[in-house]
Structure formats: structure tokens, C-alpha cells
N, CA, C and O atoms as a Tinker XYZ file with bonds, in Angstrom:
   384  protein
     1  N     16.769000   58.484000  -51.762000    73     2
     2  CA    16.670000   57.082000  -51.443000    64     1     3
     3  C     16.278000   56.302000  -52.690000    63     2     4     5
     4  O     15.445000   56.681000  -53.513000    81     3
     5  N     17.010000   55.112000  -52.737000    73     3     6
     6  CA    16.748000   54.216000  -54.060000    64     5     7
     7  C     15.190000   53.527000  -53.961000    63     6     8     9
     8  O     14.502000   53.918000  -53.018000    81     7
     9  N     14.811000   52.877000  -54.559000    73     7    10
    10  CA    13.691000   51.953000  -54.231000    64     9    11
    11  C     14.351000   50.473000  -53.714000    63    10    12    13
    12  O     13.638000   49.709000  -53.063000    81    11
    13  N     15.508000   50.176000  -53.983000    73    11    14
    14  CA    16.248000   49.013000  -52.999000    64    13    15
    15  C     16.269000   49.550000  -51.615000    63    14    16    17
    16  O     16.234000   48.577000  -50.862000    81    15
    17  N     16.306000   50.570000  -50.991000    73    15    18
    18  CA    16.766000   51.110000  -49.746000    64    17    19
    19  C     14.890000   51.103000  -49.325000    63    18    20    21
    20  O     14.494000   50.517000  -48.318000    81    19
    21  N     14.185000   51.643000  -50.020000    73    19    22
    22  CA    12.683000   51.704000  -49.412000    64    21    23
    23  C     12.302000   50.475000  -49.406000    63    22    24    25
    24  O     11.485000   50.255000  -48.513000    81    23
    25  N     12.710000   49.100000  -50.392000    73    23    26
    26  CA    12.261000   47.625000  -50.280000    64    25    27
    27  C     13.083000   47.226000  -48.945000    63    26    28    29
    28  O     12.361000   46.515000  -48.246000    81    27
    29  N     13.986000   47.380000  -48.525000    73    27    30
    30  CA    14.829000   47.404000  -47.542000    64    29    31
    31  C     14.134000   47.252000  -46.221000    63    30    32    33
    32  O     14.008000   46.344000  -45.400000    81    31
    33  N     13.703000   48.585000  -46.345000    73    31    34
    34  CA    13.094000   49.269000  -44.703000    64    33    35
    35  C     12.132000   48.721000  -44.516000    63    34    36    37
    36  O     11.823000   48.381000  -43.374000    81    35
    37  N     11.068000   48.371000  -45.978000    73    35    38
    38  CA    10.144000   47.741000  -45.344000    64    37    39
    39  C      9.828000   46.547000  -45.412000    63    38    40    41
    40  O      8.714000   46.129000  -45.095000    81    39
    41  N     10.793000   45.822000  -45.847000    73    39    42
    42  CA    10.706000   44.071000  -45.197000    64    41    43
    43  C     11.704000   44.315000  -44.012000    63    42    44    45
    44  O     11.653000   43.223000  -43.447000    81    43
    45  N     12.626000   45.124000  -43.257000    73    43    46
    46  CA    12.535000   45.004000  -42.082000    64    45    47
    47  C     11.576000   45.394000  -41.063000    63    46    48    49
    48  O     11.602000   44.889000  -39.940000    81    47
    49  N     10.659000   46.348000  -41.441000    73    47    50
    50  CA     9.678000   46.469000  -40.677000    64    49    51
    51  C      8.535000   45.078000  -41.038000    63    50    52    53
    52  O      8.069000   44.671000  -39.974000    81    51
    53  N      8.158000   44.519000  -41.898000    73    51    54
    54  CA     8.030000   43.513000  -42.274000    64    53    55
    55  C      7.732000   42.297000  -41.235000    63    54    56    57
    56  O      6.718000   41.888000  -40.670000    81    55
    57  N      9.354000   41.845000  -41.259000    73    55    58
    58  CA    10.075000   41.164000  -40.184000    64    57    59
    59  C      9.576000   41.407000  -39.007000    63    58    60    61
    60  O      9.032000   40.492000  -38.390000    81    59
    61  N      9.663000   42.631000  -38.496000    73    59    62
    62  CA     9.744000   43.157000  -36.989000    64    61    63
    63  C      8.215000   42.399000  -36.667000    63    62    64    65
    64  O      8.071000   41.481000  -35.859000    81    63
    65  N      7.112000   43.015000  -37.502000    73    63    66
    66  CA     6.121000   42.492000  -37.389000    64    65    67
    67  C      5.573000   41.215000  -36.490000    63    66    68    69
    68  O      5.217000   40.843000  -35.372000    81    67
    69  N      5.803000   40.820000  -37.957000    73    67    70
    70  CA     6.251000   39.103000  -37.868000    64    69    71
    71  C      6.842000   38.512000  -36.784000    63    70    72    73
    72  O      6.518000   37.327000  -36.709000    81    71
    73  N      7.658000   38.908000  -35.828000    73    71    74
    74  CA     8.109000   38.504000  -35.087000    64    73    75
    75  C      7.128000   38.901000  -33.993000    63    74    76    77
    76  O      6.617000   38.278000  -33.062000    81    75
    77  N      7.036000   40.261000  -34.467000    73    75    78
    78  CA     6.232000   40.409000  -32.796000    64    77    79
    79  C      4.730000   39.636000  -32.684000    63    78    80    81
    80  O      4.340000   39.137000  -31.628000    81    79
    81  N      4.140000   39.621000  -33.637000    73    79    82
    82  CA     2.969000   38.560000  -33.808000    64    81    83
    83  C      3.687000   37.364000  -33.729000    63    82    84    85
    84  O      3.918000   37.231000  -32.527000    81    83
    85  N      4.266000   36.227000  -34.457000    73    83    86
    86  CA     4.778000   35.430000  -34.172000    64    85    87
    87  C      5.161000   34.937000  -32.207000    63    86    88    89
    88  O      5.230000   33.761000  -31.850000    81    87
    89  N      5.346000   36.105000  -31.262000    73    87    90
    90  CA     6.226000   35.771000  -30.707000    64    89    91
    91  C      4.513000   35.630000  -29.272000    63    90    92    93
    92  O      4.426000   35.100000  -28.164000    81    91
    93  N      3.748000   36.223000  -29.931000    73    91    94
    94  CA     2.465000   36.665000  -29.174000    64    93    95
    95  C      1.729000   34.990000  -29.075000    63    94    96    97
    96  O      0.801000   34.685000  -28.325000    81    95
    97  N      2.390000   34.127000  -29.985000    73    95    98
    98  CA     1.235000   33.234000  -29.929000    64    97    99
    99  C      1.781000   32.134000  -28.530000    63    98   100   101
   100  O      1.003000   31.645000  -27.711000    81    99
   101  N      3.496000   31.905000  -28.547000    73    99   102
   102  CA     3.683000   31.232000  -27.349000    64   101   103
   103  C      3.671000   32.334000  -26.033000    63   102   104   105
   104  O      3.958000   31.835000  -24.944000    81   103
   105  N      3.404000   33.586000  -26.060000    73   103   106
   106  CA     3.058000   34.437000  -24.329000    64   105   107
   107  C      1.630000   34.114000  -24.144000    63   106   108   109
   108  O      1.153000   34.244000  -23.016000    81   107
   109  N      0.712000   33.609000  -25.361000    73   107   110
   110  CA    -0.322000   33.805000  -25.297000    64   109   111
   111  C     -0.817000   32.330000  -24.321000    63   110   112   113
   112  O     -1.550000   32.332000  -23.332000    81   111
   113  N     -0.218000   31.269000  -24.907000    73   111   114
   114  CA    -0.321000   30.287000  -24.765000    64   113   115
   115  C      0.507000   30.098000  -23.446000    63   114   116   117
   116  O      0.187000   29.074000  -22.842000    81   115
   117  N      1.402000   30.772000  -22.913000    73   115   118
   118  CA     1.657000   30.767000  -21.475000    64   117   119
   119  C      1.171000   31.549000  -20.735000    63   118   120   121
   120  O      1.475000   31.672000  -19.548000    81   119
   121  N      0.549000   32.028000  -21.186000    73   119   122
   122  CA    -0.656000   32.946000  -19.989000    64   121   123
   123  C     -2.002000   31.923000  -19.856000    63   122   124   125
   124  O     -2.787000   31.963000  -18.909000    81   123
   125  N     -2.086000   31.118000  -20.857000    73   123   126
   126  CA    -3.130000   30.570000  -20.745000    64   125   127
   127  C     -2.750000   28.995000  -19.418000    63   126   128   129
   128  O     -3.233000   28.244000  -18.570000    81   127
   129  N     -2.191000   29.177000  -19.767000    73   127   130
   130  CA    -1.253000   27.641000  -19.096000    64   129   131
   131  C     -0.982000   27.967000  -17.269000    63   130   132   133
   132  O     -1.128000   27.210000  -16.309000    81   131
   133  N     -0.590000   29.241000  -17.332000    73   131   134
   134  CA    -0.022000   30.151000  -15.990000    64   133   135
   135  C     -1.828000   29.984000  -15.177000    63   134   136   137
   136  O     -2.009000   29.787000  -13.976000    81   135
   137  N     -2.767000   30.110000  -16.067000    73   135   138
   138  CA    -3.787000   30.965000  -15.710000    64   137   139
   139  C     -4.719000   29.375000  -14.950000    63   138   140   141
   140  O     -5.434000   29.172000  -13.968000    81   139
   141  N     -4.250000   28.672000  -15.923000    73   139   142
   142  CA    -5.474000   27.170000  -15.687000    64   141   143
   143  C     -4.312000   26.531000  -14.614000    63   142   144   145
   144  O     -4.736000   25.561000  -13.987000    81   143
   145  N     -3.055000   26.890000  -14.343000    73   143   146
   146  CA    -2.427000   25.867000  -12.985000    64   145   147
   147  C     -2.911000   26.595000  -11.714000    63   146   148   149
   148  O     -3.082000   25.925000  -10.696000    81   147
   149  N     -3.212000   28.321000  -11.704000    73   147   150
   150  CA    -3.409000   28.585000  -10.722000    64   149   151
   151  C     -5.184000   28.179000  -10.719000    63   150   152   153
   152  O     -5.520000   28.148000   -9.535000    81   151
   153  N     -6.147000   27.932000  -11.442000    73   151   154
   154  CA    -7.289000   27.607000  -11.066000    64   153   155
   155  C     -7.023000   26.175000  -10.488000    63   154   156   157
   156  O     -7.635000   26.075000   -9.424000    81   155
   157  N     -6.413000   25.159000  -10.759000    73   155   158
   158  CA    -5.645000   23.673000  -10.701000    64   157   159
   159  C     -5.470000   24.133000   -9.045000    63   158   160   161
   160  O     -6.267000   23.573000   -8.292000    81   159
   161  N     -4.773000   24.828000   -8.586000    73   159   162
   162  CA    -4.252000   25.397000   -7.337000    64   161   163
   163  C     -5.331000   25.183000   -6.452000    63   162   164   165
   164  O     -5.442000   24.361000   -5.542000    81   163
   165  N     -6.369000   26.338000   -6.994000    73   163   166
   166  CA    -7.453000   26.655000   -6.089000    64   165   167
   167  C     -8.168000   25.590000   -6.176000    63   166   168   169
   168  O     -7.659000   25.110000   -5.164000    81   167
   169  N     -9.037000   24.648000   -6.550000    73   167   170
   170  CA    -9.363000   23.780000   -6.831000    64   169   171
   171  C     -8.874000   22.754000   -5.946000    63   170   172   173
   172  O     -9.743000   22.168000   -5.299000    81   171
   173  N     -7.426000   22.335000   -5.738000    73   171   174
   174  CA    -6.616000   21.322000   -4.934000    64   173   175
   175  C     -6.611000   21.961000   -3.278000    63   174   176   177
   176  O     -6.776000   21.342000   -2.227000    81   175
   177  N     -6.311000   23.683000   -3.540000    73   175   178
   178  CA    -6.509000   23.623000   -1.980000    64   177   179
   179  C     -7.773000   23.560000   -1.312000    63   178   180   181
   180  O     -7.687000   23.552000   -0.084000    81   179
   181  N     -8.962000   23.512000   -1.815000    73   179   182
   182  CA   -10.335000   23.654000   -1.385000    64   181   183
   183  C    -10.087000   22.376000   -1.157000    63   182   184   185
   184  O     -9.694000   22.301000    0.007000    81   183
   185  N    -10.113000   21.045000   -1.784000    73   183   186
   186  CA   -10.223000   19.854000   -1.881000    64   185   187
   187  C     -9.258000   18.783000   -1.076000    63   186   188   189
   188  O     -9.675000   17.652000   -0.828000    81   187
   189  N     -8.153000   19.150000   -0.748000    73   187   190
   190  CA    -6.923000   18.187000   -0.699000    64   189   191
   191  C     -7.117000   18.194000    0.852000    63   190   192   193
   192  O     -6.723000   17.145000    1.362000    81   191
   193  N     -7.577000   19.024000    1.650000    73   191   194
   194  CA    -7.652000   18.695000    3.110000    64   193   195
   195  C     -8.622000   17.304000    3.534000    63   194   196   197
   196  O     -8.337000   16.511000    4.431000    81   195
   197  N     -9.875000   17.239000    2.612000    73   195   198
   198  CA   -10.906000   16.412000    2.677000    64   197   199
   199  C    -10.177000   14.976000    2.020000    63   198   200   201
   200  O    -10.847000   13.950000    1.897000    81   199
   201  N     -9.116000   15.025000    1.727000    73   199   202
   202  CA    -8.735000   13.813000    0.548000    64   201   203
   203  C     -8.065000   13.420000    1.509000    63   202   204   205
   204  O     -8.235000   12.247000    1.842000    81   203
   205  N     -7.173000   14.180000    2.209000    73   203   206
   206  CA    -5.979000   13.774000    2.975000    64   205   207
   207  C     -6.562000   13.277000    4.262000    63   206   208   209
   208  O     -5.807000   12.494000    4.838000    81   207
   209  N     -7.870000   13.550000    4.969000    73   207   210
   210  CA    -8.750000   13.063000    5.586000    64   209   211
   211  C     -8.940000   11.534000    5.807000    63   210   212   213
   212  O     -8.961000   10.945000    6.888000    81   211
   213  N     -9.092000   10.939000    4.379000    73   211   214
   214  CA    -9.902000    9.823000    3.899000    64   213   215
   215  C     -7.912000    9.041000    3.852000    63   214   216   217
   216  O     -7.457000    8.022000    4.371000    81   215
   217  N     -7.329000    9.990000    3.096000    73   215   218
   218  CA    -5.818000    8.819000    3.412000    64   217   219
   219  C     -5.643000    8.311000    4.499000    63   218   220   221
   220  O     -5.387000    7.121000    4.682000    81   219
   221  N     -5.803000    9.448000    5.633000    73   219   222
   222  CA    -4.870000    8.987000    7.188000    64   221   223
   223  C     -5.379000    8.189000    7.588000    63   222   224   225
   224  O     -4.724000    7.378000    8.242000    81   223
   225  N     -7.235000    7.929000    7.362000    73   223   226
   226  CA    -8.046000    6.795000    7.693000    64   225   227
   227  C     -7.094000    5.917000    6.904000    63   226   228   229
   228  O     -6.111000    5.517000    7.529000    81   227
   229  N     -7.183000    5.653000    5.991000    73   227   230
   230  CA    -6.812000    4.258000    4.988000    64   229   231
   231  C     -5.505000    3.739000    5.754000    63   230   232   233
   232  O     -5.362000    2.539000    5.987000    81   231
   233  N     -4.655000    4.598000    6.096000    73   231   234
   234  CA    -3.187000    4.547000    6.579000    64   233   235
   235  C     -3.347000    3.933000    8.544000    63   234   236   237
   236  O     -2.627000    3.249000    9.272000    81   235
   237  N     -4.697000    4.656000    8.728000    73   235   238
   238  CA    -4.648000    4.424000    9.988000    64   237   239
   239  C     -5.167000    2.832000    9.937000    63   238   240   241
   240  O     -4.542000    1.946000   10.521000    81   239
   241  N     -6.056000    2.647000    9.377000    73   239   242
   242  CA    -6.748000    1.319000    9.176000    64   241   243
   243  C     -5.495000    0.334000    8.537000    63   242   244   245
   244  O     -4.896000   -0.255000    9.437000    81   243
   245  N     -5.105000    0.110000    7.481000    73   243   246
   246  CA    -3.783000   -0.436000    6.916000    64   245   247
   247  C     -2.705000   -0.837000    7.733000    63   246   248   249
   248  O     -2.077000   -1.891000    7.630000    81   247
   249  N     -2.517000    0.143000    8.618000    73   247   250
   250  CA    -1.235000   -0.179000    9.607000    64   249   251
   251  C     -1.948000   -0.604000   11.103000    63   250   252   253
   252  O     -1.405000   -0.453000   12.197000    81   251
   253  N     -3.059000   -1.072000   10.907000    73   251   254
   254  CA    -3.706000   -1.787000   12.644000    64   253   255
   255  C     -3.429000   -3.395000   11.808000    63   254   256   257
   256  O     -2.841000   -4.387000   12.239000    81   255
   257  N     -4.216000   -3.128000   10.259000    73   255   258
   258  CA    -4.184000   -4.824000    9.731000    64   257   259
   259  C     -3.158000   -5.702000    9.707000    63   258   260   261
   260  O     -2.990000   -6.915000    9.829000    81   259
   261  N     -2.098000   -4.074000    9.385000    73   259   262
   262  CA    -0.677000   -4.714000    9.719000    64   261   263
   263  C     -0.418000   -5.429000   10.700000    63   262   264   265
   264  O      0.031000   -6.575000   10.674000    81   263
   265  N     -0.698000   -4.766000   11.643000    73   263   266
   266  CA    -0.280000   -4.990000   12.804000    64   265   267
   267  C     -0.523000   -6.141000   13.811000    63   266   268   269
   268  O      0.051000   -6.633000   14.783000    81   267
   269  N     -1.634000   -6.323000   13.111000    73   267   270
   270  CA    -2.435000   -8.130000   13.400000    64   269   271
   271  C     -1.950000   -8.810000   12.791000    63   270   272   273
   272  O     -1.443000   -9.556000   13.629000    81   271
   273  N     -1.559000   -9.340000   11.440000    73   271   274
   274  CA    -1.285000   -9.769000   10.737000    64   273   275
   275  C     -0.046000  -10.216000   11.377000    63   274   276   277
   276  O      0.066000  -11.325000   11.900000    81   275
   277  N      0.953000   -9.268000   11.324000    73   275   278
   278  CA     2.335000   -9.365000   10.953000    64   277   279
   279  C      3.048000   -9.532000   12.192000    63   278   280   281
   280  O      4.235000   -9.844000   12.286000    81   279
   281  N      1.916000   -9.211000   13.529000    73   279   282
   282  CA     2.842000   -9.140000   14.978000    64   281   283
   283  C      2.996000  -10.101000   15.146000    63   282   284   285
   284  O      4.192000  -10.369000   15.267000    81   283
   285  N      1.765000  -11.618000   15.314000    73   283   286
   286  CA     2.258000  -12.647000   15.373000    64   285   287
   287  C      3.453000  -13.537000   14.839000    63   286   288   289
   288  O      4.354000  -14.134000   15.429000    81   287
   289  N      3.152000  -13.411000   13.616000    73   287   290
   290  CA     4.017000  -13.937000   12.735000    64   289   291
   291  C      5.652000  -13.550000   13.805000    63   290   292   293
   292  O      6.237000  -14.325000   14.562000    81   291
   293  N      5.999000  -12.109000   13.475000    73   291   294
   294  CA     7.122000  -11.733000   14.031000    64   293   295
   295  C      7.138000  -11.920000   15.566000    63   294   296   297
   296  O      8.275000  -12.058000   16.018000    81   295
   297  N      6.200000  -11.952000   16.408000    73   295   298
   298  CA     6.583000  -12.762000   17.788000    64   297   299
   299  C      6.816000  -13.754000   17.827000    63   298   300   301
   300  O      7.652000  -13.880000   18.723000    81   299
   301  N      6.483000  -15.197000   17.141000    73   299   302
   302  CA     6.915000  -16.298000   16.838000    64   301   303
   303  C      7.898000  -16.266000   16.205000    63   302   304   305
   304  O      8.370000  -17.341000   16.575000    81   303
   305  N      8.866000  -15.736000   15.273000    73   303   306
   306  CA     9.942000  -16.015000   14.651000    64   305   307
   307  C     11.182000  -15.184000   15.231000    63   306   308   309
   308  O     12.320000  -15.115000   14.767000    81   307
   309  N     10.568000  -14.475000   16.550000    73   307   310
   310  CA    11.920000  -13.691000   17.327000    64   309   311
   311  C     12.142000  -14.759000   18.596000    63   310   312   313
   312  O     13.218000  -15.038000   19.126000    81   311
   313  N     10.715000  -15.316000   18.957000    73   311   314
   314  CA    10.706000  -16.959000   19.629000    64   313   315
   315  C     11.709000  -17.728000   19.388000    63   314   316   317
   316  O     12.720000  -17.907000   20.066000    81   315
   317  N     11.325000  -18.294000   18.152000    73   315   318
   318  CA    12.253000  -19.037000   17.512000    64   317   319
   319  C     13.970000  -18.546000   17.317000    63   318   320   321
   320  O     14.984000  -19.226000   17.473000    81   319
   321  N     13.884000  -17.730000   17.091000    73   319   322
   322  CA    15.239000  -17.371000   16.965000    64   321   323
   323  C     15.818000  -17.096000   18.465000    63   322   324   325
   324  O     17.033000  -16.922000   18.382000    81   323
   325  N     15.371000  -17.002000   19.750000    73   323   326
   326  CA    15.709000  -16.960000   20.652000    64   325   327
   327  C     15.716000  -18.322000   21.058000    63   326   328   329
   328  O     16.639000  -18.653000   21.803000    81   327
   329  N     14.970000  -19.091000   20.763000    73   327   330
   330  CA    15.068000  -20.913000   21.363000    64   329   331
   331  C     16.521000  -21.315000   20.558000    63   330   332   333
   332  O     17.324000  -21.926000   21.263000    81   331
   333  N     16.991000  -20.996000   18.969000    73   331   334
   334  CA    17.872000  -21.313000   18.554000    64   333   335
   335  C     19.042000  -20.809000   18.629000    63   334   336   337
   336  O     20.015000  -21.409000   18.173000    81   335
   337  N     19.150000  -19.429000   19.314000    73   335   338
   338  CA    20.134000  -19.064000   19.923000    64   337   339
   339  C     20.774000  -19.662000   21.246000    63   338   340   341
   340  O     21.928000  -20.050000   21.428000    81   339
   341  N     19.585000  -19.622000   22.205000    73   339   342
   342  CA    19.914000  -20.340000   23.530000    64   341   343
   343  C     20.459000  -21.648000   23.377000    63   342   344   345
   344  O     21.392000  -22.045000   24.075000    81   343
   345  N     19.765000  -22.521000   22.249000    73   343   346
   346  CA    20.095000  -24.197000   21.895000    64   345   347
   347  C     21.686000  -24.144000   21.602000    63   346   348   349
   348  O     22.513000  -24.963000   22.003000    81   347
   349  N     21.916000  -23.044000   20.846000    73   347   350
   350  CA    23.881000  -23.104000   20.061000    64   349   351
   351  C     24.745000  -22.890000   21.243000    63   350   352   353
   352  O     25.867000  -23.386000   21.345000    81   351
   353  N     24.175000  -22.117000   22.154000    73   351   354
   354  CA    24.598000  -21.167000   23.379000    64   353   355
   355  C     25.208000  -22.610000   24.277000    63   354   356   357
   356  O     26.325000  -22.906000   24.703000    81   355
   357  N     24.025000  -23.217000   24.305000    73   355   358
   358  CA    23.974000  -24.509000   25.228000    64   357   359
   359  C     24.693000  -25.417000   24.757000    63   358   360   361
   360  O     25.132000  -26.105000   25.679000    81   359
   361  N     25.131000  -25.861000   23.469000    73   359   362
   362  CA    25.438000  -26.960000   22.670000    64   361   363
   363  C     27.055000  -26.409000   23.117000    63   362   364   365
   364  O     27.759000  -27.043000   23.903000    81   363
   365  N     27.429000  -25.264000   22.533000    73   363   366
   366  CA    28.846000  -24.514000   22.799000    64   365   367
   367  C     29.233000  -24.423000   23.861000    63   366   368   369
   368  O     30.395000  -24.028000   23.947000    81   367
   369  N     28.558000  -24.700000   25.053000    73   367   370
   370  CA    28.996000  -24.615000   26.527000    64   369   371
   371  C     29.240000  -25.807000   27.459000    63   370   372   373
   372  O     29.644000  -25.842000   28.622000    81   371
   373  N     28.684000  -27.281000   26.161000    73   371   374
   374  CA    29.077000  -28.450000   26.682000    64   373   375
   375  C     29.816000  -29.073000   26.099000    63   374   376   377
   376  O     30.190000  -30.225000   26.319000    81   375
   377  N     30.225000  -28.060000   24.940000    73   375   378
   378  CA    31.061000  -28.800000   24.045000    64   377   379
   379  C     32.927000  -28.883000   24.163000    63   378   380   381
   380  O     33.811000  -29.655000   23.790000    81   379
   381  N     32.828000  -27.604000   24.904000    73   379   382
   382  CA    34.035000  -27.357000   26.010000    64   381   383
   383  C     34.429000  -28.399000   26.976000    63   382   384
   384  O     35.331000  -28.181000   27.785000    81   383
């Protein structure tokens, strides 16, 4: 074997190295990532029943205010639109 053929072998082993360290730092960094979503997990399912608690209130409360608010309004303007229907109804039936 030459000493080109032994410089050879061992900058491909070299390389190999290199790569395999190189390749350790993003598994490393997705194990770390894998590891903190499943604590993220546990964390949300302990918690998210008590949260979702406090929404349905907000949702339940929100849609009564609605419902005061907005019924009148919309019983008076289905009123109205029924007085102005009947009025065209009437106008068109003497207009014959």
C-alpha cells in the first residue's frame, strides 16, 4: 500500500466520523423537542378539562347576553317585516 492509499482510508474514515457526530447533533436535538411536546401533552391533559370548564361558562353566559340583546331587536324587525309584507299584499290586492 502507497501512503496515498493509507491518506485515503483515513480521511474516509475521517469523514465517516464526521458525519456520524455531525448527524448526532440534529437526533439529539429531536429527542429533545419529541421529549418537551410530550411533557407539553401531559401538562395540557391534566389542565385543559378545568379550562374547558371556565369556556362553556363564558359560552354559556355570552349566548344568554345574546340572547337578550339580540331577541328583541330581531322580534321587532320580523314584526316589521311582516306589517310590510301584509301592507304590499294589501296595496296589490286593491290595485287589481
Amino acid at each position: 500500500m502507497t501512503t496515498l492509499e493509507i491518506l485515503r482510508d483515513i480521511a474516509i474514515v475521517l469523514l465517516v466520523i464526521e458525519a456520524f457526530v455531525l448527524s448526532l447533533i440534529p437526533a439529539a436535538i429531536l429527542f429533545l423537542c419529541v421529549r418537551g411536546m410530550s411533557w407539553v401533552l401531559r401538562q395540557v391533559r391534566t389542565s385543559a378539562p378545568v379550562v374547558q370548564g371556565y369556556f362553556s361558562k363564558a359560552a354559556g353566559v355570552a349566548d344568554q347576553v345574546s340572547q337578550r340583546i339580540a331577541g328583541p331587536v330581531i322580534a321587532v324587525s320580523a314584526r316589521a317585516s311582516q306589517v310590510k309584507r301584509m301592507r304590499s299584499a294589501l296595496f296589490a290586492f286593491f290595485r287589481v
